[in-house]
DRENGULUM-341550 format. One record per atom (N, C-alpha, C): residue number from 1; atom name; x, y, z. Coordinates in Angstrom, 2 decimals, padded with zeros to 5 digits, always signed. Layout:
# residues N
    k   a        x        y        z
  NUM  CA        X        Y        Z
...
***
This chain:
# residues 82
    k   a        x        y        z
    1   N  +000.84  -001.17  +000.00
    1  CA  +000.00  +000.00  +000.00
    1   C  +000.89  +001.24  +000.00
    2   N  +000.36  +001.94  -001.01
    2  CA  +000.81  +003.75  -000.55
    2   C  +000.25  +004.81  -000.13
    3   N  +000.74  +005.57  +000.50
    3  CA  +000.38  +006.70  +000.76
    3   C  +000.78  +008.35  +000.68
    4   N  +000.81  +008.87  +001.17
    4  CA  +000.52  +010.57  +001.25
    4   C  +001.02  +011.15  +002.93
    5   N  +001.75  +011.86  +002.89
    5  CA  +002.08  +012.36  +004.45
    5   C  +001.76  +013.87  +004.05
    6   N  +000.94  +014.60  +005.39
    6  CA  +000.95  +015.90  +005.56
    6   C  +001.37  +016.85  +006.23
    7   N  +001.71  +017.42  +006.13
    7  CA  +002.58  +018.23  +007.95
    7   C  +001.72  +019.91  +007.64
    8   N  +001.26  +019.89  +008.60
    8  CA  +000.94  +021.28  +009.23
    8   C  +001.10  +021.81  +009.88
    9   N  +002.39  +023.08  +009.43
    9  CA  +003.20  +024.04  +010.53
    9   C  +001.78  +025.01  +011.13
   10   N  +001.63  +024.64  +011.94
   10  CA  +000.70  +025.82  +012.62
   10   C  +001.12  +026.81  +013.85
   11   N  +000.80  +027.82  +014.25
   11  CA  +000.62  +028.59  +015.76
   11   C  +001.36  +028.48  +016.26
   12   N  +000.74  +027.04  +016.80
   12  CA  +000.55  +026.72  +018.24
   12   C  +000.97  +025.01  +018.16
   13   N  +000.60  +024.27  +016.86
   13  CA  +001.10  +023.07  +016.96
   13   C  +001.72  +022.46  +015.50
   14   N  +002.18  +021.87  +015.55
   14  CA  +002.48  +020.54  +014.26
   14   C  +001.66  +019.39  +014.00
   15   N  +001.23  +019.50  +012.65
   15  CA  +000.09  +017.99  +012.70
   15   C  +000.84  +017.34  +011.48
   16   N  +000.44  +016.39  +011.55
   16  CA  +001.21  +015.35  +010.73
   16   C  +000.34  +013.85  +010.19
   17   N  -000.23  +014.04  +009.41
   17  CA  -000.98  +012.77  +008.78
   17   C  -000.59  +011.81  +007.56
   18   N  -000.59  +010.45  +008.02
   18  CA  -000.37  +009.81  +006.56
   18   C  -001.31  +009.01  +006.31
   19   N  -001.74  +009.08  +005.11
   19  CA  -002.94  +008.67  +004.51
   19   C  -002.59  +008.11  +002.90
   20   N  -003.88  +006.84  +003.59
   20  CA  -003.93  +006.10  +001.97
   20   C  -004.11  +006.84  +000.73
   21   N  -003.86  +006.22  +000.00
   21  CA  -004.48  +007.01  -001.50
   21   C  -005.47  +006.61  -001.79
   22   N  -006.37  +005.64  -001.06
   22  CA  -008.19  +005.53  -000.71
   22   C  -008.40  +006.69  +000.38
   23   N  -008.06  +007.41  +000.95
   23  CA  -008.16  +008.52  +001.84
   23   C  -008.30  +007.33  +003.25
   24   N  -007.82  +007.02  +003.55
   24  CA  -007.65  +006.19  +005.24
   24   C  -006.92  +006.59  +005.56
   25   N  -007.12  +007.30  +006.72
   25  CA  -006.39  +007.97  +007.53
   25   C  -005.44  +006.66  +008.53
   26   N  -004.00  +006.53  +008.18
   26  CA  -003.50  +005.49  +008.58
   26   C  -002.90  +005.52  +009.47
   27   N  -002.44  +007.05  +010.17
   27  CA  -001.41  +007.52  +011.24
   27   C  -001.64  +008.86  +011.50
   28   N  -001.44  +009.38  +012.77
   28  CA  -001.27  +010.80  +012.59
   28   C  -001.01  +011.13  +013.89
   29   N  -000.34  +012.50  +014.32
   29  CA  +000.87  +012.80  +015.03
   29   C  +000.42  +014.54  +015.60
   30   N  +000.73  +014.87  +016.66
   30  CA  +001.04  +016.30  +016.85
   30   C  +002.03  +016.77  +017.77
   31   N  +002.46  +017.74  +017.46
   31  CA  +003.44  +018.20  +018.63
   31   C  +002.81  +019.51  +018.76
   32   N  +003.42  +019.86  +020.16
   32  CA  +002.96  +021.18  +020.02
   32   C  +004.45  +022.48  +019.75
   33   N  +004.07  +023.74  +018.83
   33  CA  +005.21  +024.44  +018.47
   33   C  +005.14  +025.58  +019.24
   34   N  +006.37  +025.28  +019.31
   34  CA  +007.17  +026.19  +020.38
   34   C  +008.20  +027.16  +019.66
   35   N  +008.32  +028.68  +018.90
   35  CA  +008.77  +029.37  +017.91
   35   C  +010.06  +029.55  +018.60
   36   N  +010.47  +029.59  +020.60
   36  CA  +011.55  +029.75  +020.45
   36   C  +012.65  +028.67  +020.40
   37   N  +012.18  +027.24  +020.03
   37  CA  +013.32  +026.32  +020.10
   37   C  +014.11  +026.86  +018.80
   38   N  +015.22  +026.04  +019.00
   38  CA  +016.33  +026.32  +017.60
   38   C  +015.39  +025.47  +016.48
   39   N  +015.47  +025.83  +015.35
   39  CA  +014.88  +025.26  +014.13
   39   C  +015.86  +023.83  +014.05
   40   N  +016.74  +023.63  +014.33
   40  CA  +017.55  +021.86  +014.67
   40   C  +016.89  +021.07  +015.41
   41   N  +016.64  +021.80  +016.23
   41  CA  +015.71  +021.19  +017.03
   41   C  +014.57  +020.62  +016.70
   42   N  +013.90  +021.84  +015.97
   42  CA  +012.38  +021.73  +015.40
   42   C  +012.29  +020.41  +014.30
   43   N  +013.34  +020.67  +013.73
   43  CA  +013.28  +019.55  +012.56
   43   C  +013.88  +018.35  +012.99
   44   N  +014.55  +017.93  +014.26
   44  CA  +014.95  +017.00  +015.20
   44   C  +013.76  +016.26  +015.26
   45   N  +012.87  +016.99  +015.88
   45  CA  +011.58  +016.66  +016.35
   45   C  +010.51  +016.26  +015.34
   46   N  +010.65  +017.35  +014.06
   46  CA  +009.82  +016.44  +013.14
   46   C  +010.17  +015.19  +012.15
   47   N  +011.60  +014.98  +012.11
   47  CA  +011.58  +013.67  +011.66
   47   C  +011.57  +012.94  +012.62
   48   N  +011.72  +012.77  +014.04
   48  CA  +011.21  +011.50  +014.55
   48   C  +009.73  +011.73  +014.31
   49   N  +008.85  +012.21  +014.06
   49  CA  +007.63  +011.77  +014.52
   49   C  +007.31  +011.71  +013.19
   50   N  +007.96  +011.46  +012.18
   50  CA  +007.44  +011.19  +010.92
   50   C  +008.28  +009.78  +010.68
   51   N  +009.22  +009.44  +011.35
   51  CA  +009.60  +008.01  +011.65
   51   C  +008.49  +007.17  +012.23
   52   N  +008.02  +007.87  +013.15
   52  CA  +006.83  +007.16  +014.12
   52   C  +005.65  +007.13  +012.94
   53   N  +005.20  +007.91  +012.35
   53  CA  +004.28  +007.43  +011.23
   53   C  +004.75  +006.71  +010.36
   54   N  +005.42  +006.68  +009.69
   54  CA  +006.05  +005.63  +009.03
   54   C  +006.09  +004.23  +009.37
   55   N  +006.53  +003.83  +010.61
   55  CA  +006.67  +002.91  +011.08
   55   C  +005.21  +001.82  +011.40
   56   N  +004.69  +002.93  +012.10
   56  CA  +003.48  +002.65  +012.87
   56   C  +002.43  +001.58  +011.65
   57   N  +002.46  +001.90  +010.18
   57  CA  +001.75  +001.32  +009.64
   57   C  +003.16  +000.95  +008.18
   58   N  +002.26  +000.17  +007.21
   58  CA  +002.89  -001.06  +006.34
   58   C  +003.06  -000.34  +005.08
   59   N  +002.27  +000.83  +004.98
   59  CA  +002.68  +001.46  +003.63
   59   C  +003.96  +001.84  +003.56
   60   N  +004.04  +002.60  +002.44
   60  CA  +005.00  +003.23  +002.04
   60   C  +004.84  +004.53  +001.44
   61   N  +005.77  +005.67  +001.15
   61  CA  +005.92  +007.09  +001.50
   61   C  +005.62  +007.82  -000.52
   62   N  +004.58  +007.84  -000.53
   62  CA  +004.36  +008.55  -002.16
   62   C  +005.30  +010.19  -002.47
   63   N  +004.41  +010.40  -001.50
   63  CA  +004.66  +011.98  -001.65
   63   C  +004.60  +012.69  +000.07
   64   N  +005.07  +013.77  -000.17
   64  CA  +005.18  +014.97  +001.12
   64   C  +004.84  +016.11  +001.04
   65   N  +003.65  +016.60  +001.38
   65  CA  +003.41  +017.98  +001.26
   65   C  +003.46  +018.65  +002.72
   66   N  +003.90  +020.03  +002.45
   66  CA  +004.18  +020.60  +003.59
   66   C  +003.18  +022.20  +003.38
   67   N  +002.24  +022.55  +004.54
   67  CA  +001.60  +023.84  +004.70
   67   C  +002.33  +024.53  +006.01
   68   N  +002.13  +025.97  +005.59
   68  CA  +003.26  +026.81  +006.39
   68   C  +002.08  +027.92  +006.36
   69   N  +002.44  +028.59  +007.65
   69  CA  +001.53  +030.25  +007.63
   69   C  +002.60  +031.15  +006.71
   70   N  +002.25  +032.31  +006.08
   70  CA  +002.61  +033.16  +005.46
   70   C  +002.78  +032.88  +003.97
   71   N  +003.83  +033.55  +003.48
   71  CA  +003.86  +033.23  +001.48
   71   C  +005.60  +032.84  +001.74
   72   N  +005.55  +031.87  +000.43
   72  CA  +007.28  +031.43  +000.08
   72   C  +007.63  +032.76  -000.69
   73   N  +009.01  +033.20  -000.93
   73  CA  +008.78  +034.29  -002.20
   73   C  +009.63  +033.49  -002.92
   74   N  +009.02  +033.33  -004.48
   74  CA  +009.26  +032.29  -005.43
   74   C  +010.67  +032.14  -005.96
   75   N  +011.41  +033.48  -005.80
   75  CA  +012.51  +033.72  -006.42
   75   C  +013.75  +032.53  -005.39
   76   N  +013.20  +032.80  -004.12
   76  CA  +014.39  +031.84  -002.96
   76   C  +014.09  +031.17  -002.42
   77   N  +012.34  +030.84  -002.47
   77  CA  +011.55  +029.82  -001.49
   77   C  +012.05  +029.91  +000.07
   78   N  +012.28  +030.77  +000.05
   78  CA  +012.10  +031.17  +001.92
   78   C  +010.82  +031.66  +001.96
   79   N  +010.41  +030.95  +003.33
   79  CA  +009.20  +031.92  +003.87
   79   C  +008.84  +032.95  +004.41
   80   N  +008.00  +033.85  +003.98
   80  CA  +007.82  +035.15  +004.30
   80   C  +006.60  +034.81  +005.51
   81   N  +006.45  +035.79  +006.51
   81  CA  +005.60  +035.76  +007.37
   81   C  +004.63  +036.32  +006.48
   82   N  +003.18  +036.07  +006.99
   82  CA  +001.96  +036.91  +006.70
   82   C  +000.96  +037.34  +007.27
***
């Protein structure tokens, strides 16, 4: 089986879903975000818990989409606040 992983930088938390490509919701994860850890950190933290989805079920990894608050600016794909 495959699937779909989602991550949603939010606020206040991180959500993280992986889902079939029948839409079955097969795993899913939150942390809560904390803006002043170091970003090493931050991303410390989100690949283990995208290990932990991974693991947790038998599929395997299609695609990765990632949602962020604010705009990328297209020219450097850094994120701009908004």
């Amino acid at each position: 089986m495959s699937g779909v992983i989602g991550i949603d930088i939010g606020g206040t938390a991180i959500k993280m879903g992986f889902v079939s490509l029948e839409g079955i919701i097969l795993a899913k994860k939150s942390l809560p975000f904390d803006p002043t850890i170091p970003f090493p950190a931050l991303i410390n933290a989100v690949c283990f818990s995208l290990e932990d989805l991974m693991t947790s079920s038998a599929a395997t990894v299609g695609a990765i989409g990632v949602a962020t608050p604010g705009f990328a600016d297209p020219a450097t794909g850094i994120l701009i606040d908004g």
